[in-house]
DRENPA-3360 file (N, C-alpha, C; in nm, 2 decimals, always signed):
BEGIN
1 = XXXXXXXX = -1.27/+2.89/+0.62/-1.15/+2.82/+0.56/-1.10/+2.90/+0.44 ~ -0.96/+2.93/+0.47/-0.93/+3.01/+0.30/-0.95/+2.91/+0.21 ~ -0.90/+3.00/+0.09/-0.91/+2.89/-0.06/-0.73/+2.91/-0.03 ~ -0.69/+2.74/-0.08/-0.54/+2.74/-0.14/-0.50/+2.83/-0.23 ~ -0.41/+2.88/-0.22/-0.29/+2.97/-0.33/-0.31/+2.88/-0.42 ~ -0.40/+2.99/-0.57/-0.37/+2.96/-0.68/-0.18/+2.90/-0.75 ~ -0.18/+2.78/-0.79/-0.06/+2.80/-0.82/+0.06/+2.77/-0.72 ~ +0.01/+2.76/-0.61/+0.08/+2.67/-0.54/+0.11/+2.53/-0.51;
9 = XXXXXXXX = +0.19/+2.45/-0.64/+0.22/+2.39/-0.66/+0.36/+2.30/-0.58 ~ +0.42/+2.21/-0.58/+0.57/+2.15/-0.61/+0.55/+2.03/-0.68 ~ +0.65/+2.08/-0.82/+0.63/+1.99/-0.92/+0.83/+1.97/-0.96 ~ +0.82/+1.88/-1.02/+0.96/+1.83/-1.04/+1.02/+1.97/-1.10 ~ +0.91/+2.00/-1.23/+0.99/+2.14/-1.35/+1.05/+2.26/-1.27 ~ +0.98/+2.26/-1.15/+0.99/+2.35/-1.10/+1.09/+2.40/-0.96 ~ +1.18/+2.28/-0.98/+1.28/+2.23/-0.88/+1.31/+2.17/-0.76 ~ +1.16/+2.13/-0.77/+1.16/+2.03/-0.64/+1.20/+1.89/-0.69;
17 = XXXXXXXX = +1.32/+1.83/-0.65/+1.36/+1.72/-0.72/+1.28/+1.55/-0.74 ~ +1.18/+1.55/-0.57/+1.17/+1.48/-0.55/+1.01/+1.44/-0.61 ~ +1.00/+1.52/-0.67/+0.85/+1.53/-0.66/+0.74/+1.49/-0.77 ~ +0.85/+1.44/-0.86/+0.77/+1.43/-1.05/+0.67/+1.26/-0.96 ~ +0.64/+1.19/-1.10/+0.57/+1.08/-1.06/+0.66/+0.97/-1.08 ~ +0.79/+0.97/-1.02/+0.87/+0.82/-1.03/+0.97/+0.86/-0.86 ~ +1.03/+0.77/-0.82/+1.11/+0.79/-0.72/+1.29/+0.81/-0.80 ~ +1.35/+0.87/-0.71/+1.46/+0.94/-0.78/+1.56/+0.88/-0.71;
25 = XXXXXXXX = +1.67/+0.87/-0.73/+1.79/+0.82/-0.66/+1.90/+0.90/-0.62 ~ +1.90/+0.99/-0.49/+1.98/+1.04/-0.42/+2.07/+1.01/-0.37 ~ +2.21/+1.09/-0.35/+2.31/+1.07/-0.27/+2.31/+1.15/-0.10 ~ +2.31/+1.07/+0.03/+2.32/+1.17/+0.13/+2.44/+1.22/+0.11 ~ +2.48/+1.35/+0.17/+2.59/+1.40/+0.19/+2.59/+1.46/+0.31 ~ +2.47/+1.46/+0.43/+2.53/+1.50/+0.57/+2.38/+1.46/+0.60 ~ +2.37/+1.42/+0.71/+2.31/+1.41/+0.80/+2.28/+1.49/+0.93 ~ +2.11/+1.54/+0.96/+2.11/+1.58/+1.10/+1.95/+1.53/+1.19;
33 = XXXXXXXX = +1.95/+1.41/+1.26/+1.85/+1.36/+1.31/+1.80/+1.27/+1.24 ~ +1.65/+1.27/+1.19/+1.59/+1.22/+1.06/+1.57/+1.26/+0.97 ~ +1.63/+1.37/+0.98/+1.68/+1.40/+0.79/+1.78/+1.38/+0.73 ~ +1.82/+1.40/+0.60/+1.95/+1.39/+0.53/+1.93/+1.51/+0.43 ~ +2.06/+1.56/+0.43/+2.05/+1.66/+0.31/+2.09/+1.55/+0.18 ~ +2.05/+1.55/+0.06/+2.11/+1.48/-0.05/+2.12/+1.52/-0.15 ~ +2.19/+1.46/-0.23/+2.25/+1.54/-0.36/+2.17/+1.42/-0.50 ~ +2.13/+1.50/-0.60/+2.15/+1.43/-0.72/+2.23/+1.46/-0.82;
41 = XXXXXXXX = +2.27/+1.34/-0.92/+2.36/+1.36/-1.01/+2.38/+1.46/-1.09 ~ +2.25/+1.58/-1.08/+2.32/+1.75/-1.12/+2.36/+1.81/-1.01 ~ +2.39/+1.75/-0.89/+2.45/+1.84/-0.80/+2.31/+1.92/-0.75 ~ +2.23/+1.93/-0.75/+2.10/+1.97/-0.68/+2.05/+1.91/-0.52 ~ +2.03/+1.99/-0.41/+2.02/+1.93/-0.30/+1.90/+1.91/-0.25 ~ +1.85/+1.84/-0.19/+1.72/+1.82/-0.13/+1.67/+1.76/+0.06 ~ +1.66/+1.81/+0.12/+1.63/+1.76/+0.25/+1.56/+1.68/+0.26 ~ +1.56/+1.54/+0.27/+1.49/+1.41/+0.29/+1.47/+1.34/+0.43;
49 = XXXXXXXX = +1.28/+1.30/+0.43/+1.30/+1.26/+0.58/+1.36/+1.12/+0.57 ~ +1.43/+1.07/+0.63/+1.48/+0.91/+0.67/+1.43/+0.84/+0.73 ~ +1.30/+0.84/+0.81/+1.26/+0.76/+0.92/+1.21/+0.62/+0.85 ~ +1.17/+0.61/+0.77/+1.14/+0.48/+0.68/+1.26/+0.40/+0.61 ~ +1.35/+0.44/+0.65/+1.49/+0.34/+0.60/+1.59/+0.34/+0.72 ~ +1.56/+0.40/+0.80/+1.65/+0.38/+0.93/+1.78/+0.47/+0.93 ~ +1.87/+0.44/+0.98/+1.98/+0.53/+0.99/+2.08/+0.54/+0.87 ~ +2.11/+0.64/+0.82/+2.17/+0.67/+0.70/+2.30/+0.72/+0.69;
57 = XXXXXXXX = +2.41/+0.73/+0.64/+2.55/+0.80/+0.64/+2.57/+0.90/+0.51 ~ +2.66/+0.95/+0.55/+2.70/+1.05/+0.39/+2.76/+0.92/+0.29 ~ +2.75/+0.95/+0.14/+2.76/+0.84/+0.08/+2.66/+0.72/+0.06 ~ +2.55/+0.76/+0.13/+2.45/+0.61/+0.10/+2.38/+0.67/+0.00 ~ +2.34/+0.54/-0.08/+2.22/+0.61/-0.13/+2.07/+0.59/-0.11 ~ +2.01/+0.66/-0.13/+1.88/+0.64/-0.13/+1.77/+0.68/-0.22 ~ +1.68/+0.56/-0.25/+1.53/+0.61/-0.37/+1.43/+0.67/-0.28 ~ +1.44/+0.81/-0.32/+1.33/+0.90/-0.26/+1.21/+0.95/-0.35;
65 = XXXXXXXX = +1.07/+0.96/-0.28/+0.96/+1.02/-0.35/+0.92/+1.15/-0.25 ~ +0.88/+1.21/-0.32/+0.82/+1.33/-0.24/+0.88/+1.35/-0.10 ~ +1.03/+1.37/-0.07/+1.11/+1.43/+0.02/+1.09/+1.33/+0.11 ~ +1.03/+1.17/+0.09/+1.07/+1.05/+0.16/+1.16/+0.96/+0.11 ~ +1.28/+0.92/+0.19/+1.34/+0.83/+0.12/+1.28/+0.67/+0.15 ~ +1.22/+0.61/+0.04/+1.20/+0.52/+0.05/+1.28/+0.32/+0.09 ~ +1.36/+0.35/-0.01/+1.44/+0.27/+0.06/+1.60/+0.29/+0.00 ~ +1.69/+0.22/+0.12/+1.81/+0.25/+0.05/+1.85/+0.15/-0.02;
73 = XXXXXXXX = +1.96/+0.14/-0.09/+2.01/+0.15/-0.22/+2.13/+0.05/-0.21 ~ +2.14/-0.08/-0.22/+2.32/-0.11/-0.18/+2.36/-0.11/-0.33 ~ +2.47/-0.13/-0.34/+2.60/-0.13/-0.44/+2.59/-0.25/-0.51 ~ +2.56/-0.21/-0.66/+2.55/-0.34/-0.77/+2.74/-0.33/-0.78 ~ +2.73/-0.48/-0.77/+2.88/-0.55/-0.78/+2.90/-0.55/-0.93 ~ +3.07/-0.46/-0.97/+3.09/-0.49/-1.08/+3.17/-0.59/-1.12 ~ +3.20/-0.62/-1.26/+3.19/-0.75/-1.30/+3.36/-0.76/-1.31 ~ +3.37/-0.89/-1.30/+3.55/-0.91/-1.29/+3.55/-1.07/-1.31;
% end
């Protein structure tokens, strides 16, 4: 059995978005199968699998950990 790559990490610093110790809140912007490509609020993209929240659209959002989106996200109503 080798030994793991020293240093082979994915850690949030290091631009993996999904990956620090909290879940993050993505935007999909395209879909292909069970994944989504998605965007965060700096414009940074990430490939997310979907199979744990079902079918997704561009525009949804979703809280993802570690390149799973956990669950999706509806629209807080604003106030009027």
């Amino acid at each position: 059995m080798s030994e793991p790559e020293v240093g082979a990490t994915c850690s949030a610093e290091d631009g993996c978005i999904t990956c620090g110790d909290v879940a993050v809140v993505l935007t999909v912007t395209s879909v292909a199968d069970a994944d989504a490509v998605c965007t965060d609020e700096q414009g940074r993209q990430e490939t997310v699998a979907t199979e744990l929240v079902g079918d997704v659209r561009p525009g949804d959002r979703l809280l993802v950990h570690a390149g799973v989106a956990i669950e999706r996200l509806t629209a807080v109503p604003t106030g009027g």
